[in-house]
C-alpha positions, -999 to +999 in steps of 0.1 A: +000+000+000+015+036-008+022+058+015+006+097+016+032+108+002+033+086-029-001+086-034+004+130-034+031+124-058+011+103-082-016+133-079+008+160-084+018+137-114-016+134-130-025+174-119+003+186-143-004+162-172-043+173-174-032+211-172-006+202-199-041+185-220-061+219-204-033+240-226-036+222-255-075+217-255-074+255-254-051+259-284-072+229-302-101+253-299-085+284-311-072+269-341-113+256-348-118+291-342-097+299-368-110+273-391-140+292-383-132+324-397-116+310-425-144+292-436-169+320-429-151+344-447-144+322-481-179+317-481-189+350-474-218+358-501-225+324-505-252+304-494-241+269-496-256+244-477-224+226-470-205+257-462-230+263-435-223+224-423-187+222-422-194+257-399-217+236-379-199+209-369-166+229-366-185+250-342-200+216-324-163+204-324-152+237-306-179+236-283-173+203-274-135+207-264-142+233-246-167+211-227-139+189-222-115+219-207-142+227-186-146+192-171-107+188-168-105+220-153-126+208-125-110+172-117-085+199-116-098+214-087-115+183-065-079+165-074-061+197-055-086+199-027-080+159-021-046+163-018-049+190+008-069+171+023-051+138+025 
């Protein structure tokens, strides 16, 4: 069985690989951002159905990750508040 100490360690471990996955979920969603504008603006004056749908489910994609940053964020927290309180 681990001691305190280990099992703080192992925490510490896994609370700076999901803000390492935090920082890149957040560049992920800047460059759908991106993709975003991009998009938008070569279809500006266009009304294309599919141009509207690749915007859509770019946007979903976005959304989603930043879902994902959002639930990370808060293991995050309840991972640091457990190890104070271990």
């Amino acid at each position: 069985m681990a001691n305190i100490e280990q099992i703080k360690a192992v925490i510490t471990a896994a609370t700076r690989d999901t803000e390492d996955v935090v920082t890149q979920v957040q560049g992920l969603c800047d460059r759908l951002d991106e993709a975003i504008v991009r998009i938008r603006t070569a279809a500006a004056g266009s009304s294309h159905p599919k141009a509207d749908e690749a915007i859509r489910y770019l946007q979903q994609a976005r959304d989603r990750l930043d879902e994902a940053g959002t639930l990370a964020r808060g293991a995050l927290d309840a991972a640091g508040t457990y190890k104070m309180i271990i």
